[in-house]
C-alpha positions as CSV (number, residue, x, y, z in Angstrom):
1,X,-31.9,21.5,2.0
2,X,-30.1,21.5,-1.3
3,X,-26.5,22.1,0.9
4,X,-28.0,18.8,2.9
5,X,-28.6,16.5,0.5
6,X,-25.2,17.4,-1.4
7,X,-22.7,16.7,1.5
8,X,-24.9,13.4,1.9
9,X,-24.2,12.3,-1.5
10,X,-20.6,13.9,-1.7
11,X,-20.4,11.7,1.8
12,X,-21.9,8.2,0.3
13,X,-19.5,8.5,-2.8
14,X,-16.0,9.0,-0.9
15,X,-17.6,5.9,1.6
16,X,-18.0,3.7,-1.4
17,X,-14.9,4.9,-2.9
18,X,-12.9,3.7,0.1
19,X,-11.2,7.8,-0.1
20,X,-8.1,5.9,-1.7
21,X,-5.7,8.9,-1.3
22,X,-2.6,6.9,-1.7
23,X,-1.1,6.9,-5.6
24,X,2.5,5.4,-6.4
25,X,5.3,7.8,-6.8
26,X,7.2,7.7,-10.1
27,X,10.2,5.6,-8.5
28,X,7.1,3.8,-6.8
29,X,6.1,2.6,-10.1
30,X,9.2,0.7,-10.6
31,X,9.2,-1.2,-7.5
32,X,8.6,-4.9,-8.0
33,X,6.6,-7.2,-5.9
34,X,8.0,-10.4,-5.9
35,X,8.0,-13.5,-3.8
36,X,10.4,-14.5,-1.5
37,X,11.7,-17.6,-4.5
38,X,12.3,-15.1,-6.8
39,X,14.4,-12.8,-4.7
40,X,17.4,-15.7,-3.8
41,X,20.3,-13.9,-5.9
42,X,18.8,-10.2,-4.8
43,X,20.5,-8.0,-2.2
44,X,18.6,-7.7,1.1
45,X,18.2,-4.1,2.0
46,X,15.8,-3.6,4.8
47,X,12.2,-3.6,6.4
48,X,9.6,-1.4,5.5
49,X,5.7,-1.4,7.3
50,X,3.0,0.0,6.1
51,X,-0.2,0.9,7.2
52,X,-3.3,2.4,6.3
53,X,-7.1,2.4,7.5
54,X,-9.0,-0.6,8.1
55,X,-12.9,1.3,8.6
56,X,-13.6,4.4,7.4
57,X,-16.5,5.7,9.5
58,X,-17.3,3.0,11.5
59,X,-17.6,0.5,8.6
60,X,-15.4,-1.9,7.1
61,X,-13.1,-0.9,4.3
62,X,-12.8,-4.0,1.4
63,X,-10.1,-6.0,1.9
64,X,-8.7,-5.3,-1.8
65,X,-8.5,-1.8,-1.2
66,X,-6.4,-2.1,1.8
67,X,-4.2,-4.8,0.4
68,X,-3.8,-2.5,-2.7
69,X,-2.9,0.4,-0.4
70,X,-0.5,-1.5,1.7
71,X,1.8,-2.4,-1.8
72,X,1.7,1.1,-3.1
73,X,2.8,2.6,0.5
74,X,5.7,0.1,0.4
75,X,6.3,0.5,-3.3
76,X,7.1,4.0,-2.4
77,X,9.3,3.5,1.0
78,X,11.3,1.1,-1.0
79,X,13.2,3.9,-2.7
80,X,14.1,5.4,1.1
81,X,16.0,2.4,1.5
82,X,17.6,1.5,-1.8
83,X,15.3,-1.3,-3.2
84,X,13.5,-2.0,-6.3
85,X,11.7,-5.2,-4.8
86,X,9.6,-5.6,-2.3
87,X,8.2,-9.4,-0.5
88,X,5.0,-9.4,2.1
89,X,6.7,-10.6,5.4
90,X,3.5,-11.9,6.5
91,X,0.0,-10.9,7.0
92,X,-2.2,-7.9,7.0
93,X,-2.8,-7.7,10.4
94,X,-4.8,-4.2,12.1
95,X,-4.0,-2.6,8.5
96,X,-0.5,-3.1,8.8
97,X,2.0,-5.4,6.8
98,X,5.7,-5.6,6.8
99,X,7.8,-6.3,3.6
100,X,11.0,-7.3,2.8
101,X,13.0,-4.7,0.9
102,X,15.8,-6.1,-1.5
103,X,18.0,-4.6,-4.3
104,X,17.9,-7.0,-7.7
105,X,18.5,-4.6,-10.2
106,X,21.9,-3.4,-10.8
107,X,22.6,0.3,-10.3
């Protein structure tokens, strides 16, 4: 009974937590998100999607928390490519988004 109850809370807390699993990387943390006005004089370096899940258990996740998860993931891919800057290229759309990748810092 004890081992019942337990797992229900333990499973109620991660639900209302939205099990937000993804954390920026150190390189991560120095990726800007910018606007597509602010990124005229910046080198263009590539396309990056990310994607995470929209319902966890059948239910809807908040929309911040996916929006949140979707810049962190393409914080982090930004590196791979050789950015510091990343734009949305459009919409959240089935938990994905595109962004624009660009270089604006000097190396």
């Amino acid at each position: 009974m004890y081992l019942k109850k337990s797992l229900t809370f333990t499973f109620v807390v991660l639900l209302l937590s939205g099990c937000a699993v993804v954390e920026l990387s150190p390189e991560g943390e120095k990726t800007r998100v910018l606007t597509a006005e602010e990124v005229t004089k910046c080198t263009y370096k590539g396309k990056t999607t990310s994607r995470t899940t929209e319902k966890l258990v059948g239910a809807k996740r908040h929309e911040k928390a996916i929006t949140e998860e979707l810049l962190m993931l393409a914080r982090n891919s930004a590196i791979n490519l050789g950015g510091d800057t990343i734009v949305a290229d459009g919409e959240i759309k089935d938990g994905m988004q595109t962004f624009k990748v660009y270089r604006c810092v000097p190396q």
